[in-house]
C-alpha positions as a printed NumPy array, in Angstrom:
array([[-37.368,  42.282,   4.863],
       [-33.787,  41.962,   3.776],
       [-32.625,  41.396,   0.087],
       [-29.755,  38.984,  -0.671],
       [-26.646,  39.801,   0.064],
       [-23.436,  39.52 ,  -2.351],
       [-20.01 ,  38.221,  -0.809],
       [-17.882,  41.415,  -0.92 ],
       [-14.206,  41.667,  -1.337],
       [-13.606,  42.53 ,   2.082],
       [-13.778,  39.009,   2.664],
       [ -9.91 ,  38.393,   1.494],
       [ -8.887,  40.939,   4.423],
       [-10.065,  38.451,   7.137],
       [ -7.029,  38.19 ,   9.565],
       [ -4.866,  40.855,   8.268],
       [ -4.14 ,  44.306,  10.087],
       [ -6.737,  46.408,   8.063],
       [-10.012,  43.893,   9.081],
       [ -8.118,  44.683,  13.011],
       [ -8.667,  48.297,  12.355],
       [-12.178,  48.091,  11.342],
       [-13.534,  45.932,  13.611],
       [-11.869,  48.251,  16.167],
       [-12.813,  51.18 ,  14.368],
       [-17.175,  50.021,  14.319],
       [-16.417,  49.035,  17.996],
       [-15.654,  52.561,  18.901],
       [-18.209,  54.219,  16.56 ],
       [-21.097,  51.577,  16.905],
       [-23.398,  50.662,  14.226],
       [-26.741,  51.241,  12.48 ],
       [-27.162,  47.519,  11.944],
       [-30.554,  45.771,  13.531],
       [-28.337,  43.951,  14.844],
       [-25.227,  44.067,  17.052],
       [-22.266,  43.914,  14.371],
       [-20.47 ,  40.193,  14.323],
       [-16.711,  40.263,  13.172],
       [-15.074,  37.144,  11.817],
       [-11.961,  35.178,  13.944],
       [-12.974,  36.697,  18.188],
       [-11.757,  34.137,  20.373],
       [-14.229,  31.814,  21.672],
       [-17.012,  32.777,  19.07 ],
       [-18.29 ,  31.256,  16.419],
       [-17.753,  32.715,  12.72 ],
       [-20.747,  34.019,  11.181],
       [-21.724,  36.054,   8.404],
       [-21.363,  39.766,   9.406],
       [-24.537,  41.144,   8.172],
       [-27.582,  42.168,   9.984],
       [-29.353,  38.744,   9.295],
       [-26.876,  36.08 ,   9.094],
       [-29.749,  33.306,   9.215],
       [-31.134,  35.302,   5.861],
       [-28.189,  35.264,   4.367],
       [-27.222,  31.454,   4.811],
       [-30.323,  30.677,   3.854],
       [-30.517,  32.929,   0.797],
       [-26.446,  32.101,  -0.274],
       [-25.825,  29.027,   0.82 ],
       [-28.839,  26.597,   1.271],
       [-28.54 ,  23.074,   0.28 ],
       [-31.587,  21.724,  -1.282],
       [-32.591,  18.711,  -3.614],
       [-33.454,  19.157,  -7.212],
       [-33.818,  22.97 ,  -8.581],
       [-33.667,  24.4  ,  -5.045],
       [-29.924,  25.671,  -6.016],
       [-30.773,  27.504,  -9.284],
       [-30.874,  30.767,  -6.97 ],
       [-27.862,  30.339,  -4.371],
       [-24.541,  31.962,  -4.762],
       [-22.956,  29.108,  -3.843],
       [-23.99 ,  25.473,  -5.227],
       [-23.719,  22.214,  -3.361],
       [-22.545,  19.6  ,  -5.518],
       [-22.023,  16.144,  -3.107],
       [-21.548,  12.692,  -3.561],
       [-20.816,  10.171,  -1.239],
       [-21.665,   6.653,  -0.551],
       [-21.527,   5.466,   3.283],
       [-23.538,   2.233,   4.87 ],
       [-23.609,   0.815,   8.1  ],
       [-25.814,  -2.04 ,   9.548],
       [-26.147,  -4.551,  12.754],
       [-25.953,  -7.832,  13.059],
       [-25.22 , -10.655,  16.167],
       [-21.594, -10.21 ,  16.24 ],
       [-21.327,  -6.323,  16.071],
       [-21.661,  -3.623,  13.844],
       [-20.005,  -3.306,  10.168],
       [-19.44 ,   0.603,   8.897],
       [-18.438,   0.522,   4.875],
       [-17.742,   3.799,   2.956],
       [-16.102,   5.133,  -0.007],
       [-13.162,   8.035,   0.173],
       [-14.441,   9.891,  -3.025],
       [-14.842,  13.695,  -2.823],
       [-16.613,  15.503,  -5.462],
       [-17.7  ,  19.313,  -6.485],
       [-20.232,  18.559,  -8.845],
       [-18.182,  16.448, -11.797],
       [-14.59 ,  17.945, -10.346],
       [-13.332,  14.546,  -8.461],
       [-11.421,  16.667,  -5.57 ],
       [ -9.862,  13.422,  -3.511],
       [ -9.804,  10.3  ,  -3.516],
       [ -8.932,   9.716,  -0.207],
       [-11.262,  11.947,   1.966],
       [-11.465,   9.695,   5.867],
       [-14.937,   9.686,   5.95 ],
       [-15.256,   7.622,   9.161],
       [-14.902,   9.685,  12.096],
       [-13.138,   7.976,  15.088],
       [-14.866,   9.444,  17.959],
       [-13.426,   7.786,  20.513],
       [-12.39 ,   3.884,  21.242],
       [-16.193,   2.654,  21.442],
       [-17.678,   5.153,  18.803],
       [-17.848,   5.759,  15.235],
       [-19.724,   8.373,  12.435],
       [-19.403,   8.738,   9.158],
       [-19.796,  11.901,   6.818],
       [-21.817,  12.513,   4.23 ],
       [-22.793,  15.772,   2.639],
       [-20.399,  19.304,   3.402],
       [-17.396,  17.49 ,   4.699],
       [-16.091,  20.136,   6.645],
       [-19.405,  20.494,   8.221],
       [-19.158,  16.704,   9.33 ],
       [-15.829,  16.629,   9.98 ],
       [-16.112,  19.973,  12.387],
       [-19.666,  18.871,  14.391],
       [-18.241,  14.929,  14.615],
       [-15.037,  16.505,  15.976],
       [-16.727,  18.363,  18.123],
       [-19.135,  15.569,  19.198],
       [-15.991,  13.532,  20.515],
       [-15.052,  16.665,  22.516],
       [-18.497,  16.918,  24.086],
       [-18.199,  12.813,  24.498],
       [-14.996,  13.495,  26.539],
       [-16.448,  16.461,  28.327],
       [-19.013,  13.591,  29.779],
       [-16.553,  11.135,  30.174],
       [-14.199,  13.464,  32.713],
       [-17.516,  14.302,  34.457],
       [-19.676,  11.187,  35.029],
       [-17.04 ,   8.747,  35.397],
       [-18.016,   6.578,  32.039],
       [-18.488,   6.329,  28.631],
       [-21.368,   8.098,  27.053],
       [-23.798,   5.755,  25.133],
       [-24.727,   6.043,  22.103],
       [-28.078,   7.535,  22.447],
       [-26.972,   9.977,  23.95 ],
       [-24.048,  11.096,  21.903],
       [-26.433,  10.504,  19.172],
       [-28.931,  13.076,  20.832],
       [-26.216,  15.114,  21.415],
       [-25.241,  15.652,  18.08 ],
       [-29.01 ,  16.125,  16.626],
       [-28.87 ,  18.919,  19.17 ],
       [-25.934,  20.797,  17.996],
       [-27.307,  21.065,  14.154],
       [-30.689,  21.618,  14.532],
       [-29.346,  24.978,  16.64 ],
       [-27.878,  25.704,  13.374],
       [-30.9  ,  24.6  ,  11.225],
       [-31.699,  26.885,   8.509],
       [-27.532,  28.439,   8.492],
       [-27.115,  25.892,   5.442],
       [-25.41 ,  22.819,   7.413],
       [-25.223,  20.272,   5.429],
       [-24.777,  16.746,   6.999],
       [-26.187,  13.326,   6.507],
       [-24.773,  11.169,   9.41 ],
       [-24.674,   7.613,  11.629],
       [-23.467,   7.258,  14.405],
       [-23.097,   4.001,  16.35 ],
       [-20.854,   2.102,  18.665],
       [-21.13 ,  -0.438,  21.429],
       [-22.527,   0.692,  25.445],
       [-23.82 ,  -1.173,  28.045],
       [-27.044,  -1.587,  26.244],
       [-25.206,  -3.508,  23.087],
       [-24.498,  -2.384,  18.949],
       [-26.289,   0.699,  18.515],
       [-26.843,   2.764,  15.063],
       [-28.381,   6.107,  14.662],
       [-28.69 ,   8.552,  11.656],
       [-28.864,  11.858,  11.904],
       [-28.968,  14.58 ,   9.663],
       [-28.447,  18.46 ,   9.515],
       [-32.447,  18.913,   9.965],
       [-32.019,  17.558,  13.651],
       [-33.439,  13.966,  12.286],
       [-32.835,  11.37 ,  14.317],
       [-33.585,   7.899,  13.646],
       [-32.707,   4.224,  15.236],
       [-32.058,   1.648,  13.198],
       [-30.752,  -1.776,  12.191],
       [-29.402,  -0.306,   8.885],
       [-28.799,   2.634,   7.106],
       [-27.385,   4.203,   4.127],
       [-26.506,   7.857,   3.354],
       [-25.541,   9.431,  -0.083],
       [-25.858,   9.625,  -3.588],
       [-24.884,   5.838,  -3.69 ],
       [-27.119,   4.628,  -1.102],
       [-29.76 ,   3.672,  -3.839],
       [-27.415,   0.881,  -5.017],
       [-25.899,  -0.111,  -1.713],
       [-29.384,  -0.392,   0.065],
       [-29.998,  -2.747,  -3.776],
       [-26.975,  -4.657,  -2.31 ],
       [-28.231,  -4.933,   1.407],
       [-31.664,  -5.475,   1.051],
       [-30.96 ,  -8.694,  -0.986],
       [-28.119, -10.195,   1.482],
       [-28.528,  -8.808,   4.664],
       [-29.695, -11.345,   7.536],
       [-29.3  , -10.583,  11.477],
       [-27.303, -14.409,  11.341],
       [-24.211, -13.386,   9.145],
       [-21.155, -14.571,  10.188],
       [-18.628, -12.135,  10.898],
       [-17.057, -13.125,   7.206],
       [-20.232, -12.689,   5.507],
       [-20.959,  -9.243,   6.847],
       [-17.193,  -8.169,   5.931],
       [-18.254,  -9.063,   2.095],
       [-21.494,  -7.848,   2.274],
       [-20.407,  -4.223,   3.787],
       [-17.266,  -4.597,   0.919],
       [-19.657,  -5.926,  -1.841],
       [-22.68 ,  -3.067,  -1.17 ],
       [-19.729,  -0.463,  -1.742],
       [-18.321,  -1.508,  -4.741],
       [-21.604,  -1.667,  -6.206],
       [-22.307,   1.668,  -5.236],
       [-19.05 ,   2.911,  -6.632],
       [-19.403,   0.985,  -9.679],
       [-22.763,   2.847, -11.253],
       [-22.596,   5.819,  -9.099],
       [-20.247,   8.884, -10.587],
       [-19.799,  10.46 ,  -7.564],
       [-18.275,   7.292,  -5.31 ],
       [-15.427,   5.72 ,  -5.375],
       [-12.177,   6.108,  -4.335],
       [-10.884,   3.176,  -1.639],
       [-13.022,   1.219,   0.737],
       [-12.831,   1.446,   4.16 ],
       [-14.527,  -0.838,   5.811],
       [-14.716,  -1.157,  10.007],
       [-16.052,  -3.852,  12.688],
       [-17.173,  -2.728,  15.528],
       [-17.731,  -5.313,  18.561],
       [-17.995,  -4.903,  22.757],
       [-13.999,  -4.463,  22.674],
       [-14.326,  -1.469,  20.314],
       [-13.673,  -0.704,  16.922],
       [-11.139,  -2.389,  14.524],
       [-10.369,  -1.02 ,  11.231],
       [-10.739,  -4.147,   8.889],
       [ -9.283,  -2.969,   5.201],
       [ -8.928,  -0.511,   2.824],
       [ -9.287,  -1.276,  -0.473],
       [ -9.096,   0.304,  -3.651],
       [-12.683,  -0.195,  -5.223],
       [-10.716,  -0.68 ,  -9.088],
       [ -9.   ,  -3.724,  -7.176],
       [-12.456,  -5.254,  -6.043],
       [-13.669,  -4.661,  -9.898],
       [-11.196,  -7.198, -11.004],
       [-11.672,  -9.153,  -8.134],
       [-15.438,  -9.677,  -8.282],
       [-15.392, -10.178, -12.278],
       [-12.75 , -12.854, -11.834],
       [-15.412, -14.211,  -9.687],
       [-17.885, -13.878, -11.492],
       [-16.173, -15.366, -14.762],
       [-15.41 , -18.333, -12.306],
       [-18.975, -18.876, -11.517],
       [-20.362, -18.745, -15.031],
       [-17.789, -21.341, -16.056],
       [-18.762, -23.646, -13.676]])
């Protein structure tokens, strides 16, 4: 019905006093559009593309899809991330990397890539990371909303539920968002992943990015419900480094948090080049012996 749509240069007028004097301009005159026209930065709305078919036009410009799906798109997703979290008796462990990448372009090593959503709740970001870091934000607002009106602290479910919600009203406007969420409520640990398809899954362990190949390599050989606190530390630390290690696209520093009935603690950040040396002195050690 509608061809694709190229990015014009009109674009690089957004917020300056000409864009003010055409939106007020097709206010006044009206439009031909299908639709009623949409103009970038009014209060209280959100931005969209301002063409008769903005769903089209994400789809067609900026979809994020797995193996060839890109070859047509103006703009191509390059990500790479590696982020794991799993249960276990004494709490939750949440391990990531702070590596972000455009394809082979390393753009930071030092992206935060856990979210702190509030005292008792955590997510972590994989995929667009300003669409993770704007819908997690916007999660804890939502999480605070509840709090102020019920009186407690929302569980994890919910927030959980909450947050499939959000993205799958955006499903199809080329979100792109691989996600867990999990924290402690009345009920105990709880994980959840969800993704920018409005997936939702509960689970004991999870782990999202191009790394998660090698870390779930890592988990699925050491994992156990019984870990000690210790052991979970080094497995969360070890499955990263891993990840880092033969994946391109991870790396960066390790940040690594606990989360128990009293919250979330922040355990370390490490520099994954530091745990290289650390687990080949280790492993020199062992072969010695």
């Amino acid at each position: 019905m509608f061809g694709p749509t190229s990015v014009t240069a009109g674009i690089l007028d957004i917020g300056t006093r000409k864009a003010e004097d055409e939106r007020r301009r097709a206010s006044t005159q009206g439009s031909g559009a299908l639709c009623p026209a949409k103009f970038l930065g009014q209060p209280a709305a959100f931005d969209i593309p301002n063409v008769p078919d903005p769903a089209y036009f994400c789809r067609s410009n900026f979809a994020s899809t797995c193996g060839g799906g890109d070859s047509n798109q103006t703009v191509k997703f390059a990500k790479g991330t590696t982020t794991l979290a799993f249960k276990f008796n004494d709490g939750i462990i949440v391990s990531v990397d702070s590596r972000s990448t455009m394809g082979a372009y390393i753009a930071s090593g030092t992206v935060k890539k856990v979210i702190e959503i509030n005292p008792f709740l955590l997510g972590t970001m994989a995929g667009g990371a300003a669409d993770c870091s704007f819908w997690e934000r916007n999660l804890g607002m939502q999480c605070r909303m509840y709090e102020l009106r019920n009186g407690k602290r929302i569980t994890v479910a919910a927030a959980s539920k909450l947050l499939a919600n959000t993205v799958n009203a955006y499903r199809g406007y080329g979100l792109s968002m691989g996600t867990m969420i999990t924290g402690w409520d009345e009920t105990g640990p709880q994980l959840y992943y969800v993704d920018s398809d409005g997936t939702r899954l509960k689970g004991n362990m999870f782990s999202v990015g191009s790394g998660s190949t090698y870390a779930y390599g890592v988990l699925d050989n050491y994992y156990r419900k019984d870990l000690t606190v210790e052991e979970a530390i080094d497995l969360g630390k070890r499955a990263i480094y891993h990840a880092t290690h033969r994946d391109a696209y991870s790396g960066g520093i390790n940040n690594l948090y606990h989360v128990t009935k009293e919250g979330w603690t922040k355990i370390h950040s490490i520099d994954v080049n530091d745990m290289h040396y650390e687990f080949e002195e280790e492993k020199k050690n062992a072969m010695s012996s």
